[in-house]
Each structure stands twice: as C-alpha cells, then as structure tokens.
C-alpha positions in Angstrom: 0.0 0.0 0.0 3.1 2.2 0.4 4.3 2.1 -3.0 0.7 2.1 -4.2 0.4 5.3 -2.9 3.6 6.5 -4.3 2.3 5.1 -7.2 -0.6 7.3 -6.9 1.6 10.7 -6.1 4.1 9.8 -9.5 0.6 9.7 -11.6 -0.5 12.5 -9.9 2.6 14.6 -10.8 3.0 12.8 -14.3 -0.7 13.9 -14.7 -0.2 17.6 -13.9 2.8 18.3 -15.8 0.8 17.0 -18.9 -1.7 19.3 -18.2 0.6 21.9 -17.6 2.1 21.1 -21.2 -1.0 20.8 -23.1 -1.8 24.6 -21.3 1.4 25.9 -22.9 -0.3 24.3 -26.1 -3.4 25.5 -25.9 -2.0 28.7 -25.1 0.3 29.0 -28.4 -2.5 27.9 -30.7 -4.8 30.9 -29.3 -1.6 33.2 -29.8 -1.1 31.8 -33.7 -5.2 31.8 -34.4 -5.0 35.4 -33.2 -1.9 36.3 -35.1 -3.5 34.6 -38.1 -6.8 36.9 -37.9 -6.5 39.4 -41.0 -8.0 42.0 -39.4 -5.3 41.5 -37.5 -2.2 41.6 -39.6 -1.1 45.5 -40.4 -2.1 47.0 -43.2 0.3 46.9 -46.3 -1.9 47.3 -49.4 -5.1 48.5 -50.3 -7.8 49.6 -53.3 -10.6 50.4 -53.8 -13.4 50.4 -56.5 -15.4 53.5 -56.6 -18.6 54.1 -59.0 -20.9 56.8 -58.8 -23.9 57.7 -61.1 -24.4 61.5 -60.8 -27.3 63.4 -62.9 -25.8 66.1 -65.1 -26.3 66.6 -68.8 -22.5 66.2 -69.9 -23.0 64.2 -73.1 -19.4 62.0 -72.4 -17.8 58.6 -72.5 -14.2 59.3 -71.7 -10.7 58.6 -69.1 -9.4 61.2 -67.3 -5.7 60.8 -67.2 -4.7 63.9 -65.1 -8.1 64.5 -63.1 -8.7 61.3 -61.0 -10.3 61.4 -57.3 -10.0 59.3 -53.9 -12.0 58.1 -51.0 -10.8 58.6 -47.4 -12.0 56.9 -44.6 -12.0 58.9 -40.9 -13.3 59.6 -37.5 -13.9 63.5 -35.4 -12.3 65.1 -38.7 -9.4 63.2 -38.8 -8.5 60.9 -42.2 -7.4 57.5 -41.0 -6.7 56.4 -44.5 -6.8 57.6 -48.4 -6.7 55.6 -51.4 -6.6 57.6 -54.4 -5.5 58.0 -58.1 -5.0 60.4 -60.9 -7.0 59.1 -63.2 -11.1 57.7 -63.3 -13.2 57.5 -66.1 -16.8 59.4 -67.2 -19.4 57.7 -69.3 -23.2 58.9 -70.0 -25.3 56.2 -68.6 -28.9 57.4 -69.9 -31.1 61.3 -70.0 -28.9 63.1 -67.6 -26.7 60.1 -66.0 -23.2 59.6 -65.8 -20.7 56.9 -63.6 -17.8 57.7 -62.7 -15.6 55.3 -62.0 -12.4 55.3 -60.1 -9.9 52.4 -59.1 -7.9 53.8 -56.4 -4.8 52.6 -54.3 -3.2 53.0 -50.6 0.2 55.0 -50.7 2.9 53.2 -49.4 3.4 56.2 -47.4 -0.3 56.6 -45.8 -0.5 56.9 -42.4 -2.2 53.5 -41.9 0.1 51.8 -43.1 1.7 49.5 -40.4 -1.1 49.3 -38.5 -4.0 46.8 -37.4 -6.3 46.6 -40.3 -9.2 46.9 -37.6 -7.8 50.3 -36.5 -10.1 51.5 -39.5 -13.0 49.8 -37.8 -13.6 53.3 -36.2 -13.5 55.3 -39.0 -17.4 57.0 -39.2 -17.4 58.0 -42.1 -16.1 58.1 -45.8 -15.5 60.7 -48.4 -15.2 60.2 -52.3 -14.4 62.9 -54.8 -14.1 62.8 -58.8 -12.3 65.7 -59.9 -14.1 65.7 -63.1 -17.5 65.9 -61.7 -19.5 69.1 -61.4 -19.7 70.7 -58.3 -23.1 70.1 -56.1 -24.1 67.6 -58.7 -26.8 65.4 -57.7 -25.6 61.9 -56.8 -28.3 59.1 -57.4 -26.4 56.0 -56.1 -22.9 54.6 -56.1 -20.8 52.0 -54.4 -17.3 51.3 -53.0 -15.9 47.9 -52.7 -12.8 47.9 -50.9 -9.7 45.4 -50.0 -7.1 45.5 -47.3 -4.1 43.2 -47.7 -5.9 41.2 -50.3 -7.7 39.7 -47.6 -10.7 41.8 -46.2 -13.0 43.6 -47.9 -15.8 46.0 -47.0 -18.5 47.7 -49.7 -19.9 51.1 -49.0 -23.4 51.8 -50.6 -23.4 55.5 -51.7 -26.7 57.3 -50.7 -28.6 59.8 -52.7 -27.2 63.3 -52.0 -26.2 66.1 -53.1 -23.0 67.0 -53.4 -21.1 69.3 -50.9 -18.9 71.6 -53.2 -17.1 68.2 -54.9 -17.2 65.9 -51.8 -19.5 62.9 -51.6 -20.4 61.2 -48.1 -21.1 57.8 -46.6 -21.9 58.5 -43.0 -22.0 55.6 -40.6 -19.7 53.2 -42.0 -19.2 51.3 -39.3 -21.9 49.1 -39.9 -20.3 48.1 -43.2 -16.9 46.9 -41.5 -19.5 44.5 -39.0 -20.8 43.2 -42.2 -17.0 43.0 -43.8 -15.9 40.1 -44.8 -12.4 38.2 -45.2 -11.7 36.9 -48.2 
C-alpha cells in the first residue's frame, strides 16, 4: 500500500505536468489563431473600387488621365486612410446620368500603413471625390468595394445626396466593417 500510494503521487505529478504542457499548447494555438486573424495583420496594401452615377447633362464617354479622385475613410475630422488615383473615367449612362468610376490605391506612405487593419473599424465616415465631376451635382447611387491586404474587404453603398462643393459622403460606415468580410 506504500508504494501504491507512491504510485498514486508519481501519476499525480506525471498527470499535472501533462496538463501543464497541453496549457502551454493550448495557449500558443490561441496566440497563432489570433496572429493569423487578418483584421489582425497590419495594413500593407489596399484599393478600392469606386462608382458613382451623378445626374448632369454632360453628353461624355471618356478617361481622365490627369483628373482622377480618392475616398478617405476617418473619425472627429481626422483621415485614417486615403486611397486615391490620378485618373477615373466618365461615361453617360442614360437622359442626364453619368458613372464615374475610379480604381484607387493605398500609398505606401499613408499613415495606416503598419497598423491593425481593424484600426479603421472606427472610421465613421467616408469621403469620395471625382475631380471631373461638377460641383453640387446630384448623386443618385454609387458604391465602394474595398480590400485591405488582399484579404478583407468592406462595400460602401453611396446614398442619394447632393454633393457638398465636390465631396460625396457615406456616413455611418461602421456598420459596413461588422458586415465586412475576409476573403
């Protein structure tokens, strides 16, 4: 009965460092999964996909090549992060409709770069502007698909507004980065 119970106390230990070990374990693959989350990782690259249908009677179907546009995402007035690009392109749709459209990038040098892609889960609001369009047009609907890092993506729906000098707004975005998905 002695050395059964000294049997017992050497399980007993054998059995706690094994669960001391499969803690460590358990621990690491929580620190990995969270690592592994994209929203996550810091932000390297990102684009976005703009279109806009405004109403105005410009009779085009043309690329600007020096008069391009950008959409900034921020919070309390301050820009957490612009994609933009000197070009975007202007085609008449129907009686007094054109899209714009815009493919726009993240400059290596943006502010965001670096940091946690769900930083920009606090931006409030975003901003898109088309230096070709007229000022205080009339924008009927429009939509923004963008990508972080090749792996998360959010779409913006474009309300009906009209526009403040050449600025167009999406207010509560935050909604839209719940709904975001990873790719």
């Amino acid at each position: 009965s002695k050395s059964t119970s000294n049997e017992l106390i050497e399980l007993k230990s054998r059995v706690s460092g094994h669960q001391k070990q499969l803690e460590e374990k358990d621990n690491k693959i929580n620190e990995l999964t969270m690592k592994m989350d994209p929203m996550r990782q810091p932000l390297r690259t990102g684009k976005a996909n703009v279109e806009v249908i405004v109403q105005c009677d410009l009779d085009t179907n043309r690329t600007y090549m020096d008069r391009g546009g950008y959409i900034a995402l921020g919070k309390d007035g301050v820009t957490m992060i612009v994609m933009s690009s000197t070009r975007c392109s202007a085609k008449k749709m129907q009686d007094n409709q054109v899209l714009y459209k815009g493919v726009f990038d993240l400059d290596a040098n943006d502010k965001s770069i670096g940091k946690p892609i769900s930083h920009l889960s606090e931006a409030v609001i975003a901003q898109i502007a088309f230096s070709p369009t007229p000022k205080g047009s009339k924008v009927l609907k429009g939509k923004a698909i963008c990508i972080f890092n090749s792996s998360v993506q959010i779409e913006l729906e474009v309300p009906s507004q009209t526009m403040n000098e050449e600025k167009i707004l999406i207010p509560n975005i935050k909604e839209a980065f719940k709904k975001g998905f990873k790719i």
